[in-house]
VMD Tcl script that builds the backbone (N, CA, C; Angstrom):
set m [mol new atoms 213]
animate dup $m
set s [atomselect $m all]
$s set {name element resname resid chain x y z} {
  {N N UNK 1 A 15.795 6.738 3.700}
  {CA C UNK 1 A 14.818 7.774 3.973}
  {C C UNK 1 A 13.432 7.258 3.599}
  {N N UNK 2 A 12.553 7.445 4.670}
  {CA C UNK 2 A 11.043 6.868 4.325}
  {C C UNK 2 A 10.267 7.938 3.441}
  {N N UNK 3 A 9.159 6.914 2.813}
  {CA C UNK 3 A 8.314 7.496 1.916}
  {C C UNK 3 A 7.202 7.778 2.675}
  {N N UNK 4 A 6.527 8.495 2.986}
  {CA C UNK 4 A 4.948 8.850 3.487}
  {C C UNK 4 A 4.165 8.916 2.136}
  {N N UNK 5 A 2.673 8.769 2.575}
  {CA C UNK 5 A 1.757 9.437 1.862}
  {C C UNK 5 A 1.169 10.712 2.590}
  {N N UNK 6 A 1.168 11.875 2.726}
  {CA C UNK 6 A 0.311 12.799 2.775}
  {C C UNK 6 A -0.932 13.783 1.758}
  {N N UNK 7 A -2.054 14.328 2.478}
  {CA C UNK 7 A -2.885 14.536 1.915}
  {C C UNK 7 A -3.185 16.020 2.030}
  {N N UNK 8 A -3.319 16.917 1.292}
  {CA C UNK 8 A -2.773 18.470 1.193}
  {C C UNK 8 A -4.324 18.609 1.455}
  {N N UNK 9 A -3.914 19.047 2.827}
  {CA C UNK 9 A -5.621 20.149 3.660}
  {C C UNK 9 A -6.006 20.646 2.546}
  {N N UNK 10 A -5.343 21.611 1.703}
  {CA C UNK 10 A -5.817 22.947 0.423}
  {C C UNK 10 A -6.786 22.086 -0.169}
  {N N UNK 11 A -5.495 21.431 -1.400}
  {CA C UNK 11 A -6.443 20.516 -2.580}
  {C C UNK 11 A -7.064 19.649 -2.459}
  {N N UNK 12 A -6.339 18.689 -1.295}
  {CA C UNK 12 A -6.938 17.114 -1.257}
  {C C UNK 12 A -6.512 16.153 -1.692}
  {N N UNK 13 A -5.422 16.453 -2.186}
  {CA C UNK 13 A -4.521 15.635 -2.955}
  {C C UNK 13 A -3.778 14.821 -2.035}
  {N N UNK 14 A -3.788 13.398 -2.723}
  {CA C UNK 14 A -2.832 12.574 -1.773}
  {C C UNK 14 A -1.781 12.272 -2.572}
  {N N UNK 15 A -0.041 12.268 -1.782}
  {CA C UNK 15 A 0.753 12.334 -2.620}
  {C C UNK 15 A 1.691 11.296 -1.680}
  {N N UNK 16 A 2.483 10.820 -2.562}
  {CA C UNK 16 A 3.775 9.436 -1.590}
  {C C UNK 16 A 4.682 11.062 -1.810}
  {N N UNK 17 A 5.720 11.263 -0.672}
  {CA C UNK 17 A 6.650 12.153 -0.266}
  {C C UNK 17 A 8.041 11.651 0.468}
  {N N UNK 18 A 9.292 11.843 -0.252}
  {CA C UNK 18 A 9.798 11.696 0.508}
  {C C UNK 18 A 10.523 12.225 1.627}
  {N N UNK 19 A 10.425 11.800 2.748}
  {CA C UNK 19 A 10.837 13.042 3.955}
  {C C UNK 19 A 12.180 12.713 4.499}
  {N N UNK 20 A 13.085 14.122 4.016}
  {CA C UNK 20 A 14.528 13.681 4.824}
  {C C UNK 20 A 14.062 14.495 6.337}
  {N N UNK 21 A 14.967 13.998 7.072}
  {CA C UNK 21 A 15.220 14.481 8.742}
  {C C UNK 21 A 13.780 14.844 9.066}
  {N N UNK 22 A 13.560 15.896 9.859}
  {CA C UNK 22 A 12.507 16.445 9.954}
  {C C UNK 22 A 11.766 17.770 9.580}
  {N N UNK 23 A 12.039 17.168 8.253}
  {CA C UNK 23 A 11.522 18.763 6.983}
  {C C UNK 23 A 10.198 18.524 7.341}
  {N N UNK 24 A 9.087 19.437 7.105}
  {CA C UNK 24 A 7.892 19.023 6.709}
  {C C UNK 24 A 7.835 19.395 5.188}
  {N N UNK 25 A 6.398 18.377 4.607}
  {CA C UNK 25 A 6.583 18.291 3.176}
  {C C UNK 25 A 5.588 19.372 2.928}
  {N N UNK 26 A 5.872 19.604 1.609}
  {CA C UNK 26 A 4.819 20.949 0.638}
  {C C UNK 26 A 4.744 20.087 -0.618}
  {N N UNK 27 A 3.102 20.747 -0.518}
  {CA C UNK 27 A 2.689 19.852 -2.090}
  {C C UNK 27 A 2.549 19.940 -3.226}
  {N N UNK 28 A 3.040 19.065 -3.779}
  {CA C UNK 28 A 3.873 19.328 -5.258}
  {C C UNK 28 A 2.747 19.568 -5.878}
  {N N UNK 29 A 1.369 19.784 -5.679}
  {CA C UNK 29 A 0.670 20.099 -6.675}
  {C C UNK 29 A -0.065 21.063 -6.402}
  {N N UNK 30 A 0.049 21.766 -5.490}
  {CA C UNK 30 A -0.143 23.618 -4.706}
  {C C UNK 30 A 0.798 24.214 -3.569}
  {N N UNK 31 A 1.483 23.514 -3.512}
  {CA C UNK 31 A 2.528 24.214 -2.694}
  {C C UNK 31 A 2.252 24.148 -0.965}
  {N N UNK 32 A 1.143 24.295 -0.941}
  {CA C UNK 32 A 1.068 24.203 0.412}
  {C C UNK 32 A 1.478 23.431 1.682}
  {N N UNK 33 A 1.723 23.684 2.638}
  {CA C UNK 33 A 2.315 23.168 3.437}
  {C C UNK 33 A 1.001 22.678 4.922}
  {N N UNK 34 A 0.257 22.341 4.466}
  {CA C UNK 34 A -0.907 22.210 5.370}
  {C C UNK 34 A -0.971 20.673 4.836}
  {N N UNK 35 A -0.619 19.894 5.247}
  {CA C UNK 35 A 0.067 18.245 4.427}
  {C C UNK 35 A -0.309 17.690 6.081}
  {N N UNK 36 A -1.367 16.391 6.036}
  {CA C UNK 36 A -1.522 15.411 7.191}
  {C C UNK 36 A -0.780 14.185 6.341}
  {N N UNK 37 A 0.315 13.275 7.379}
  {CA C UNK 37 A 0.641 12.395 7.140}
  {C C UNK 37 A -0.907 11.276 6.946}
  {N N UNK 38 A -1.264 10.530 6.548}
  {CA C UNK 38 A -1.985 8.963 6.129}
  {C C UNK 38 A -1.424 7.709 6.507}
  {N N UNK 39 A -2.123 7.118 7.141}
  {CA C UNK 39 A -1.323 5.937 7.295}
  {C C UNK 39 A -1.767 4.915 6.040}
  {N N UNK 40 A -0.473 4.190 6.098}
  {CA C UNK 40 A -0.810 3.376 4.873}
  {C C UNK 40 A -1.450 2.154 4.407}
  {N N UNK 41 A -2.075 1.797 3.633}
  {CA C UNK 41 A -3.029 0.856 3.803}
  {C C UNK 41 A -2.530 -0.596 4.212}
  {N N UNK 42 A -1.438 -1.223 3.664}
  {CA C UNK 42 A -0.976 -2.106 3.570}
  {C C UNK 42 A -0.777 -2.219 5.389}
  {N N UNK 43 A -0.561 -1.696 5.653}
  {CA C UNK 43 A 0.266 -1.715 7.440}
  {C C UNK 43 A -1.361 -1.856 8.326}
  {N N UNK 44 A -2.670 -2.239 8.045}
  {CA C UNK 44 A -3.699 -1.767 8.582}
  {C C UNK 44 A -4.209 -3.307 8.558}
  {N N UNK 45 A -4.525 -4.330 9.655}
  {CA C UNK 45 A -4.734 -5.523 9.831}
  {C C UNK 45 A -5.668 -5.643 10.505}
  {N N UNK 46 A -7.187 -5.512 9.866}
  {CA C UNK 46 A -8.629 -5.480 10.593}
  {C C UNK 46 A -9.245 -7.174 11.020}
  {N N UNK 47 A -8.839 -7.732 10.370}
  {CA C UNK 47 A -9.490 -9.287 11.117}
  {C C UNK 47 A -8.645 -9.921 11.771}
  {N N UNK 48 A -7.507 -10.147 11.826}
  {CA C UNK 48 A -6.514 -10.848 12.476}
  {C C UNK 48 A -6.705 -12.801 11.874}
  {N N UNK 49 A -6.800 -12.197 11.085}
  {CA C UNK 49 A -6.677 -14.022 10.022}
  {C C UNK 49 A -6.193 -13.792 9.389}
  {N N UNK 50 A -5.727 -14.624 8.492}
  {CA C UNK 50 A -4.167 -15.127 7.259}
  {C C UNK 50 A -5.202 -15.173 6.104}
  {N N UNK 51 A -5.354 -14.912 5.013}
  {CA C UNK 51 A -5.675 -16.003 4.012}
  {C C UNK 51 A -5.042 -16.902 3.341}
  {N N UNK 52 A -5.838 -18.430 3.498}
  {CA C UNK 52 A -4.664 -19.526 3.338}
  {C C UNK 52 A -4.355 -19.509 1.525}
  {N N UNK 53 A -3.013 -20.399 1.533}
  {CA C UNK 53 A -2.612 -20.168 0.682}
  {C C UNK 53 A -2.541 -21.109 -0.393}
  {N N UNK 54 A -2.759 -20.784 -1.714}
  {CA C UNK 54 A -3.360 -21.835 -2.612}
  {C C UNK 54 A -2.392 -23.252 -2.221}
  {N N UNK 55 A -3.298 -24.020 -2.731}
  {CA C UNK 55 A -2.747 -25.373 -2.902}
  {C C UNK 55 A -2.033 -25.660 -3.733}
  {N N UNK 56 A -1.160 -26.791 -3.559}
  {CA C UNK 56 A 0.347 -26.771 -4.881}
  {C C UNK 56 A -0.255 -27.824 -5.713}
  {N N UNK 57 A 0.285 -27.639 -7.310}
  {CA C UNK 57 A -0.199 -28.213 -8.020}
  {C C UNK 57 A -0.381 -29.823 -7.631}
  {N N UNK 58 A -1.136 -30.474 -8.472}
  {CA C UNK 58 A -1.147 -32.226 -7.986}
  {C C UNK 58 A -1.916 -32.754 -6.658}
  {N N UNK 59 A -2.207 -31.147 -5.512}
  {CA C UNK 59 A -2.668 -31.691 -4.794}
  {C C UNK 59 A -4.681 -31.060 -4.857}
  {N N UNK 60 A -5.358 -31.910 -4.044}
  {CA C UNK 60 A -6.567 -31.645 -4.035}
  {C C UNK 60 A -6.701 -30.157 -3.985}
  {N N UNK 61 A -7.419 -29.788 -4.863}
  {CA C UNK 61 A -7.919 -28.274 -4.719}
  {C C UNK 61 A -6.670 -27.095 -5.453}
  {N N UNK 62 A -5.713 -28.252 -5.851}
  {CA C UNK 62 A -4.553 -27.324 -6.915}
  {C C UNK 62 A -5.483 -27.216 -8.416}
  {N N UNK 63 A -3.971 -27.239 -8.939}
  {CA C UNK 63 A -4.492 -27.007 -10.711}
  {C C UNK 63 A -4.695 -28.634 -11.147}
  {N N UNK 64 A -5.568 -29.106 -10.813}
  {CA C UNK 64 A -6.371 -29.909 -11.198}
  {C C UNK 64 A -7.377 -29.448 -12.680}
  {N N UNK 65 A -7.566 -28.353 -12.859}
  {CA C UNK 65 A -8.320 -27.942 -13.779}
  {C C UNK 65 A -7.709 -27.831 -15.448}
  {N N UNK 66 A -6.435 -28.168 -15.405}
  {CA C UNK 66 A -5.744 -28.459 -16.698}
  {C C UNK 66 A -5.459 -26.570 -17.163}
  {N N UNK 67 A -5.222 -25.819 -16.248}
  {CA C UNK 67 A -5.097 -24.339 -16.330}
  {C C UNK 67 A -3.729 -24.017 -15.861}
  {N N UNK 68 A -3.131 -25.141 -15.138}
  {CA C UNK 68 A -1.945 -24.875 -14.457}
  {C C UNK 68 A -0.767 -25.254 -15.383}
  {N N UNK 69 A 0.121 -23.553 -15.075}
  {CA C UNK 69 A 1.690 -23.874 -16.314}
  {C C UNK 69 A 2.387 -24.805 -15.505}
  {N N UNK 70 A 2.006 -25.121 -14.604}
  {CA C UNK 70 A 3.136 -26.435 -13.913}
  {C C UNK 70 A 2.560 -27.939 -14.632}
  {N N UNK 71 A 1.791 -28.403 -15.393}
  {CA C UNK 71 A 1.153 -29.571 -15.291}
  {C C UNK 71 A 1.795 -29.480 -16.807}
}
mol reanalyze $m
mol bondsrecalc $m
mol representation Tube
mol addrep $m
């Protein structure tokens, strides 16, 4: 069963919910049932680039700096 976040029209409150079948949710912190689903941030991909990923120790631009628990 998925988790949503919704945000209660009343208070404003944003809450993670979990929704069986097709209940709609009420909010646990006024009751109300005036709840817009949110989409979630993580799922939201505005540049379409990777950021690359550190370098492994030993090599140029690794832990060269004597900071690394691998060395």
């Amino acid at each position: 069963m998925p988790l949503f976040d919704y945000q209660c029209e009343d208070c404003q409150k944003i809450n993670e919910i979990l929704i069986r079948g097709k209940g709609k949710p009420k909010c646990p912190d006024c009751g109300s049932k005036d709840m817009t689903q949110k989409l979630p941030l993580f799922a939201v991909n505005t540049s379409g680039t990777k950021s690359p990923a550190p370098a492994p120790c030993g090599q140029s631009g690794g832990c060269s700096g004597g900071g690394c628990p691998m060395m």
